[in-house]
Every structure is written in C-alpha cells, then in structure tokens.
N, C-alpha and C positions, 0 to 999 in steps of 0.2 A: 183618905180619898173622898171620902163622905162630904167631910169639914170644908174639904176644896173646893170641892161639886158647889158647895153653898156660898161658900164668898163668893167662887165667878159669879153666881146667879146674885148676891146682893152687887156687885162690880157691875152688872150690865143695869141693874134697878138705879144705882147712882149714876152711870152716864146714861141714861135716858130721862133722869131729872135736869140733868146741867145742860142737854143738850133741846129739851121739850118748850117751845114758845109757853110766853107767858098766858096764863089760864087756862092750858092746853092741857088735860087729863088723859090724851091718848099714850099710855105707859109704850114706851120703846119704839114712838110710830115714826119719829125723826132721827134717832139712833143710826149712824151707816152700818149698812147689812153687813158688810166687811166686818167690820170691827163685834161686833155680836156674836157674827160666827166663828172670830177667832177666840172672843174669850170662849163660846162655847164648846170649839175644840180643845180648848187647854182643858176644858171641866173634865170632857170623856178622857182624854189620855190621862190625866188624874190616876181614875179609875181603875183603865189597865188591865190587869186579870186576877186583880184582890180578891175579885168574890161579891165585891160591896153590892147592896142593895140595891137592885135596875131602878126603885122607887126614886132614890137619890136624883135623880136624871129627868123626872116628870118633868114638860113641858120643855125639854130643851131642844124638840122636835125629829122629824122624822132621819134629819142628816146625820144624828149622831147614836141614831137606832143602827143606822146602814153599818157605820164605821165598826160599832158594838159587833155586830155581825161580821164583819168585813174581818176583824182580828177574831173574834171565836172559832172561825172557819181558819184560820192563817197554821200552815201547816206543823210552823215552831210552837207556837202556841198548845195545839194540840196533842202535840210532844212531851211536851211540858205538863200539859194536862196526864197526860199516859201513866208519866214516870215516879206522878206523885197521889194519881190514883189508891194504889195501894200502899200502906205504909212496909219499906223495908227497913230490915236491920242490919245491914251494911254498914259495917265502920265506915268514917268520913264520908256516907251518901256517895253522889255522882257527879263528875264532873263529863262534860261533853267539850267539842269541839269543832270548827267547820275551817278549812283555811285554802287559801290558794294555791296555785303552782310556783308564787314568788315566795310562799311562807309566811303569807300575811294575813292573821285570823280578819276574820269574815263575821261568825258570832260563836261563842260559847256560853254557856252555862255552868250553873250549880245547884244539885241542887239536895238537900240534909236527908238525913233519913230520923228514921225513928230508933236507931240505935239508943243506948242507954248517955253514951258521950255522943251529942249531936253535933259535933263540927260540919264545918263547912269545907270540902277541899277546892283545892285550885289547879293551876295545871302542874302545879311542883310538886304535888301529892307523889307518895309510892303506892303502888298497888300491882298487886302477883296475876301476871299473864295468863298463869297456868296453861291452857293450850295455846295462847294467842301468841305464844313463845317461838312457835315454829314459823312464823313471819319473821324472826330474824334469825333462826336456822335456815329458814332457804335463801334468805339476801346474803349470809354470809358465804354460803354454797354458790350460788351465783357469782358472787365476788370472785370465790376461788376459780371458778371455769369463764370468768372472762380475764384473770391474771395470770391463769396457767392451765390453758386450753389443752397441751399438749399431753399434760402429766393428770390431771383431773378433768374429768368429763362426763357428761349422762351415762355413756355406755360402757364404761371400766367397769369392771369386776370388783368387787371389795379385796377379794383375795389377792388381788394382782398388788396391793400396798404393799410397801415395806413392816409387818408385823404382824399384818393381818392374813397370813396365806393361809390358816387350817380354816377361816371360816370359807369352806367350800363344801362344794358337796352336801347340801341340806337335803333330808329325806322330805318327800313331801304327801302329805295325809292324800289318800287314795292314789299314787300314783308307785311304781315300781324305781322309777329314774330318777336319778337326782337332781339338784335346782341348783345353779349357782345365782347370786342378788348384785345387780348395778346400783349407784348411784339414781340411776332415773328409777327403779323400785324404791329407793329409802323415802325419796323427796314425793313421791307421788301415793303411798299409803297403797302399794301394788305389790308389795313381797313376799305377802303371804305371811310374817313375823307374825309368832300371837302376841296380842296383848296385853302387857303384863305393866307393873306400877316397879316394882325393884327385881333390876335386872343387870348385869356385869357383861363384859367382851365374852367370856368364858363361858357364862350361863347360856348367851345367845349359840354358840357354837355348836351346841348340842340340840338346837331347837328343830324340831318339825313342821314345816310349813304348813299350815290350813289350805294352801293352790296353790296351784305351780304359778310364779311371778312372774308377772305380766299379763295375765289372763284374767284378773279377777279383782277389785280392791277390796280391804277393811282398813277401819281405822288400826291404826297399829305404834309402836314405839319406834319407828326409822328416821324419823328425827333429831332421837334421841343419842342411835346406832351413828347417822352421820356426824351429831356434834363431837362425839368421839373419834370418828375418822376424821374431819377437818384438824382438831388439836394434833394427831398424829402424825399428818401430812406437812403442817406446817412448820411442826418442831424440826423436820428434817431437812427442811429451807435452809439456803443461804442466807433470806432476809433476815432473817431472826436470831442469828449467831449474834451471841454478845447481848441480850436481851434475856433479863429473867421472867419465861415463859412458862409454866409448866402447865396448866388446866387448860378445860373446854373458855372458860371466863377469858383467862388470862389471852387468849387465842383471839376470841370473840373483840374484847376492848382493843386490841391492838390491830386486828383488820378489819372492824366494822364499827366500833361503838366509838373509838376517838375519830375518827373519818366521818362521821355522820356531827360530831360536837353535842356527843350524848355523857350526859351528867349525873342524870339520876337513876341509872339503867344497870343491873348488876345481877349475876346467881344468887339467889337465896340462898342458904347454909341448911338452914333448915328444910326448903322444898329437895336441894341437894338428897339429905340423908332419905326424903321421903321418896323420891322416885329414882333414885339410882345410886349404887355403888360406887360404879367407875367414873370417876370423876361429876364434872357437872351435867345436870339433865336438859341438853338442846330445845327439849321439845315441851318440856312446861317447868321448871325450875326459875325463868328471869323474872323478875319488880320492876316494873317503867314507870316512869311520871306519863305524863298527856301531852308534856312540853317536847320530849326527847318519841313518844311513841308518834308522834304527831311528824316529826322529821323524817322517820322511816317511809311516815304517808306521803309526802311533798314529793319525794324521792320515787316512791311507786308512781304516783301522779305524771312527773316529768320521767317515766319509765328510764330511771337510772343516772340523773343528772342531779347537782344539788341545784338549789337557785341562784347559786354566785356563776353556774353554768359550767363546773365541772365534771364532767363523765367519770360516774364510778362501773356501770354499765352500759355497753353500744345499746343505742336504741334498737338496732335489728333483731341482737339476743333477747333485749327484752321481750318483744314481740314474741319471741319463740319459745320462751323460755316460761315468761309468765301470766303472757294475756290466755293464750286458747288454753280448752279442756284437754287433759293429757290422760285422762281417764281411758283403759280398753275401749274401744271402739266408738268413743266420744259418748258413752252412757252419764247421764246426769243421774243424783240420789240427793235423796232428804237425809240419811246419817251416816254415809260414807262407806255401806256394810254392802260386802255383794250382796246382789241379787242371786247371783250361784252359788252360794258359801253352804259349809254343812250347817245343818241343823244349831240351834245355840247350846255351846257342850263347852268343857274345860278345855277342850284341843285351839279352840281359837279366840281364847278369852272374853267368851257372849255369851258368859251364863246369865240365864234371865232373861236374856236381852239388852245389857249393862252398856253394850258399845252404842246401841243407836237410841240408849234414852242420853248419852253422852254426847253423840254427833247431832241428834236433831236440831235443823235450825226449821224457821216457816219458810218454806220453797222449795227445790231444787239447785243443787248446784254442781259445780263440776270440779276438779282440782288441777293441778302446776305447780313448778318448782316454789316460787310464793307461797301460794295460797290458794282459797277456794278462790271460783270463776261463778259469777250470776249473769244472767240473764245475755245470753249471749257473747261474754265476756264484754259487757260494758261498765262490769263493775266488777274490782277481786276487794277480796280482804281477807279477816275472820272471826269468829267470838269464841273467846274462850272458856273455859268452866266455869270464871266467875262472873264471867258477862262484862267483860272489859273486848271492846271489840276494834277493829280497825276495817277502815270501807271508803273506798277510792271508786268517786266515778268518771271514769272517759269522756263521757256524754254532756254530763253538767261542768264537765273542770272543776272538780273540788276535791278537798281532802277530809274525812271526819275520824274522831278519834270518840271514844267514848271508854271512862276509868270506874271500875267500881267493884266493889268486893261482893257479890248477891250470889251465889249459888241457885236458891229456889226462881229468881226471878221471875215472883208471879205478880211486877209489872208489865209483865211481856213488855217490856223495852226491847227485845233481839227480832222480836215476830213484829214487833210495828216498825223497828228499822230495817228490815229486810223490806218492807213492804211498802215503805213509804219514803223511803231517802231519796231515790230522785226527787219525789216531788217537794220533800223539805231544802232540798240544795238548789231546786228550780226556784224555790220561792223567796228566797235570799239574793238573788239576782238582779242588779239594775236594772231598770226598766228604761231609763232614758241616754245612758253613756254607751249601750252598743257592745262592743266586744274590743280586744285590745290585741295587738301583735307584738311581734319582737322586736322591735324598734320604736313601738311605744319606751318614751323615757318622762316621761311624767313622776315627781315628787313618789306618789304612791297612786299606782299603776294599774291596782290591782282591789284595792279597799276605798267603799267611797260612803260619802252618809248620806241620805236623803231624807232630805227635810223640807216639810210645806209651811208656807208665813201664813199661808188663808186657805178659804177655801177649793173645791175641784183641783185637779191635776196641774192646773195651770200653773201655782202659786209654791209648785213643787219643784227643786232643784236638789242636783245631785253630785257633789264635791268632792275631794279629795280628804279623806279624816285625817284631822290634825288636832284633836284635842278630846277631851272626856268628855263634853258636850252630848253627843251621840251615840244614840242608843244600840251598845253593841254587845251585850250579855243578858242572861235569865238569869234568878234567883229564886230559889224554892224551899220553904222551909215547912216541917210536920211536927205537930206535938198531939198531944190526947187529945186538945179541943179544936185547932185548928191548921186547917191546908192552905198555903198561899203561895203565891207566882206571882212573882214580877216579870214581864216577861216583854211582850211586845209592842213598840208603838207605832200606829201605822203612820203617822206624821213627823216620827224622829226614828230614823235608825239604818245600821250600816247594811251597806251590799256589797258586793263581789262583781266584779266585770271579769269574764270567762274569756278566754283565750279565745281567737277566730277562729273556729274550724279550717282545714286545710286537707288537701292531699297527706299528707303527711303526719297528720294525727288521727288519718280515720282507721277505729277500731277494726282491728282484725275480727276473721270470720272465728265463729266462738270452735271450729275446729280447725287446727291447723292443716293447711293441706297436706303437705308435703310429710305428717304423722306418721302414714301406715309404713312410707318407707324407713323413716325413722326408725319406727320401732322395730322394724326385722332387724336392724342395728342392731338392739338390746336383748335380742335373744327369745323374741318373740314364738310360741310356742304353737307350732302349724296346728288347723284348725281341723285335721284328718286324727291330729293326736295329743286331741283335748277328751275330756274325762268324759263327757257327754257319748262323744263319739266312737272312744272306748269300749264302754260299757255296751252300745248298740252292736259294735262289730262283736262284741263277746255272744251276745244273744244270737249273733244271727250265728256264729260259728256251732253253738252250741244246736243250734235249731238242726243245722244241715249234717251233726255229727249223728243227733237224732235220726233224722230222717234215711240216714246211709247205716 
C-alpha cells in the first residue's frame, strides 16, 4: 500500500512536468485538479485498513485525511476492527455475512484466526450451532403448525400424542398440584424442565418442575424435548409412508432442510451422543455452513416466504408466532433465567449460576417460537455457545449471519453485534437508488455497487453489480507479528437497496396484543394461585389461627 501511495505521488510529479509551460517551475500549478485528485484518491484506497503508515500520505492534503476518517469511523470497518482485536483460536476464524430479502449478499467477510492451522473459511465452511440450533427447531415447529393446525398447535398437551401420554402430571418444586407442558412451553423456555446436557423421553418423565409452566422462564432442554416430538408426530403422517424416515435429522431434511435447498446442514454424531440419548438433539446438536444458515435468515426476513416467493409460512402466523415477545407478561431478560426462579441448586440445573453465564448476551431480549425478540421486536435471531449467530432486522431489511467456532469469545463480537447491527446494516445502504418494491424487476434489484470517478458526491454513481470489480467483502488475517484488514473502500463498494416501507411490513408491537387471552388457552396459571400469593395466604391463615 505504501509502494502505491508512492508511485501515484511520482504519477502526479510526471504529469505536472508534461503538462507545466516551458520554464515554468510551478510543480503541479497547471495539472487539472480533477485528475490529481483522482490519482490522489486511488493513493488513499490503496491504503485501506492495512495499518500502513499515515506518513506514507504526507502532503496528499486535507481531502484524503477526511476520507481516512470518513472509513475508520465506517461501521464495517470498525467491526472488523472488533473481531480482530483480539487474537482467537477458533478453527477456520470467522466468516460473516449481510444479504437481502431476494437472497442477494450485500457484503460479507473473513476473517483467520490465530488458531495453530490458520485457514480461511467461507460461507461453505461447517460449524456446530450448538444453541443456535433451536432456530431451526422452532421453524421446523412452525412448519408443522402452519401444515397441520388441527393436529399440532401451541396449546396441545404433549401427552395428548400418540406415545407420549405418561408424560403428564409433572410434580412441580414448591407447589402441591401437578403441571401438565404445551407445545408453547417447549418452544418458549416457559416449562419449568431442568436443565440438563444428556437426557432420554424416559429420564424427562420423571422430572420435577423448577415452576409451574407458564409463569416463569429458564433456559431449559424443550427444544430438545420437541425435536423429539416433531419426529414422532411425523412418522405417524400419511406423508411419509414409503419414505425411509426414522430420526430427529431424518424428519428435519425431509420437512425443512430439503425445502429451504440446504446442503451443508446436518446432526452431528458426535454433539448427538454429547447431548442426548434419544435420538438427535433439536436444540444444539446441528453444523451449518453461512450459505444454508443464511437461507433460514432470508426466510425469517420475508417472515415465511423463500425469494422465488413461495409460502412456507402465512405472514400473519408469522407475526404471531415469531415477531412479539411471548415471554410471561411480556418481561424481557439478559440470560433468559427467571427473575422468580429458586435460588441456583441442582433442582433447576443453576449450579453456580452455569445457565445465565450460558444465556448472557449484551442487552435485553424477549423470546417466540423462533427465537430471541430485541428491541421491540425489530430484530429476532440468536447466538449460540459458540458464537455462531443469526440476526434479522425489520427495520433496515437485512439478513446477517455470522459462523465461528470461539467459545470464550473475548472479542466481544456478540456484545458489539447486538449493539451496533443496525447501524452496520444502515451503513451498507444505498444512498442514491432509494428503496425498491415488488414490481421492481430490474437485472439485480436488490445489490448495487457505488463507485465515484472523481472527486465530492457528484462523480459518484450507483449500479446494478455485475462483475468482481466491486468492493464487496473483508479479509482479515493474524499471526505473532502482525494484524491486517482489507476491508472498506469508500469510493468502490457494494450496497443493498431495502424494500419500501409499507402498511404491511410495519413491525408489530414487541407485545402481542391479543397474548394474555392466548395464553389462558395454554393453561395459564390464575394469578390468586401463584406461589407468591400462596405463601401470603398461608401467613395470613396462620396469623388468624394465632390470633383465635
């Protein structure tokens, strides 16, 4: 970048000799300012986010101090900077992603880690979801209650399946009565199920609730519990006669993972034996690429649609099913552990406090058959144990995806994406194409490149991408001595034009209205004979036995 920086600057010394009247010593004073400025601009994109020497740049003036500035402040950039701050040791580092509601990447990244094998991945890498798994346990769940409303729904009973009828009647820690668990308890981490890593149909059966469900959430294994009811539900289908079906997987590929034109997407074998018995684990057992986890996102994006524009879910369920907070009383949490839960003991698998150093992300959020719900529901997704995350927002029109194997992640990549993805998806946005609707039929409709020939805004236009020319990915690479980023050029690189706003795409209120009678549906547990209020009536009975 350095070397570059130097030839424009001998490039602009050569044409202000060929261009300077004779015996005219004024260096550069008849040179067009256009053309100076543009090789000058080529010098700074050079540059870029190498790291290289501001020295390099002396004397090429204040325009391309701004522009210096103008990309250090740029919210990818920044990102970029975040991710590679610290060195990790994740095999294959990080791949990211940004894409539209037509399916049309926007920008992505890469970027190495400091692992001992420093590859690079791309978006055909595999990498283990571990919790982020349950974004395609609730789509698959959803699937089944928008194909078979009648027979599968929020407010069934488990028990009420064909094989599942003893799991009923669960005791539940401090309560004398027993609890039966819906569907809308497994999907929404409201059932009171403890926590546990290897667990069977059988083992569950015998379980004691930490609260009575529906009154309370923790994070819990009902994810895990429905990918096993989904397989059982399905085997018993007419569709599936004549089809060698037997697993959670086998279930999964055949109504959700071939339907979506997902390829690199499967149960581990190994996370298998590590988090459950009975068959495969719904809730963190699947490997996704970025390419296939990224389709999931498109599909939440257009809340149920692919982009060829077939309906795998009505919009209206979506709305209901996965935009608002479906949490008790519309309460938001930072690690998804009641706020009324007992003390951290073996009864509810929070020894230590193991569940909410597990659920913390940086915010508040709310949960739905999906996934988590931020900021109003203008954005669901989720990240999982290994910081492989998925995050859709409403508001900007975008989809991102982000792959990686880190555990410790102490590049707080999850606490700077929670905190800053709007504005990284705002800042990837056309500036001059406007916004685009459904009758937009333009070549590519949705991906464009913006590219300036000169200098100011004027000399900038913004196209339809058609070729590698355009700046449309980061690269990031670490070793002992040094950190580098290729990343952004404010004079070459792609944007995204966001769908119009419309009646019909404006985000629902982040509670649903119509909830509280919902959930009296699901078996809601009156609020005269909640534990709280319990215990009160017990004192006061006690007091007046006293007193008589």
């Amino acid at each position: 970048a350095i070397r570059e920086s130097r030839n424009h600057q001998q490039q602009i010394e050569l044409l202000s000799r060929e261009n300077r009247p004779n015996g005219s010593e004024t260096d550069g004073a008849h040179l067009p300012a256009g053309l100076v400025e543009r090789v000058k601009i080529g010098a700074d994109d050079g540059l870029n986010s190498t790291g290289a020497s501001v020295g390099a740049m002396e004397g090429c003036g204040k325009n391309k101090a701004k522009l210096r500035k103008r990309r250090r402040d740029h919210p990818i950039v920044q990102f970029n900077q975040q991710v590679t701050g610290v060195k990790f040791g994740g095999f294959a580092g990080m791949f990211y992603s940004f894409s539209t509601s037509e399916g049309e990447e926007a920008w992505s990244g890469t970027i190495q880690s400091s692992h001992l094998v420093r590859t690079l991945s791309d978006r055909t890498s595999v990498f283990p979801l571990a919790s982020a798994s349950k974004l395609y346990t609730g789509f698959a769940a959803m699937l089944t209650m928008e194909r078979k409303p009648l027979l599968f729904y929020p407010a069934k009973f488990i028990h009420e399946f064909k094989g599942w009828e003893t799991l009923r009647d669960f005791p539940v820690h401090g309560w004398k009565g027993r609890a039966n668990l819906t569907i809308h308890h497994l999907l929404t981490h409201t059932s009171g199920l403890p926590f546990g890593m290897r667990m069977s149909k059988a083992d569950i059966e015998g379980q004691t609730l930490f609260f009575w469900p529906g009154t309370q959430y923790g994070y819990t294994l009902g994810h895990r519990v429905l990918g096993w009811l989904l397989r059982d539900f399905w085997l018993q289908q007419p569709e599936v006669e004549g089809l060698d079906l037997q697993t959670v997987g086998d279930i999964y590929k055949w109504l959700m993972f071939d339907e979506l034109g997902l390829t690199g997407t499967s149960f581990k074998s190994l996370a298998n034996h590590l988090f459950g018995w009975e068959g495969d684990a719904g809730d963190a057992a699947i490997e996704s690429t970025a390419e296939d986890f990224m389709k999931l996102a498109v599909v939440a994006l257009r809340k149920g649609s692919l982009p060829t524009g077939k309906v795998l879910i009505s919009e209206h369920n979506w709305n209901k099913w996965a935009m608002p907070n479906l949490l008790p009383s519309c309460n938001l949490s930072k690690d998804l552990v009641s706020w009324q839960g007992p003390p951290s003991s073996w009864k509810n698998g929070n020894v230590a406090g193991v569940k909410e150093t597990v659920m913390r992300q940086s915010g508040e959020y709310g949960w739905n058959y999906f996934g988590a719900t931020y900021f109003g529901s203008q954005e669901i997704g989720w990240c999982g144990f290994f910081s492989s995350c998925l995050r859709v927002s409403y508001v900007a029109d975008v989809a991102f995806v982000m792959m990686q194997r880190d555990v410790a992640d102490l590049k707080r990549s999850k606490p700077h994406l929670n905190t800053n993805f709007d504005t990284m998806a705002r800042s990837l946005q056309c500036k001059q194409t406007g916004c685009r609707n459904k009758t937009d039929r333009r070549p590519h409709p949705s991906v464009f490149c913006h590219t300036c020939t000169g200098p100011g805004n004027g000399s900038c236009v913004e196209k339809p991408q058609h070729d590698s020319q355009c700046k449309q990915r980061s690269h990031g690479a670490q070793n002992v001595f040094l950190r580098s980023v290729s990343s952004w050029l404010s004079r070459n690189h792609s944007c995204y034009v966001p769908r119009c706003p419309s009646e019909k795409h404006l985000v629902p209120h982040s509670c649903w209205s119509g909830f509280e009678v919902y959930r009296d549906k699901i078996g809601r547990t009156p609020d005269w004979a909640s534990a709280k209020c319990m215990h009160t009536l017990t004192l006061l009975l006690l007091c007046a036995a006293y007193l008589t």
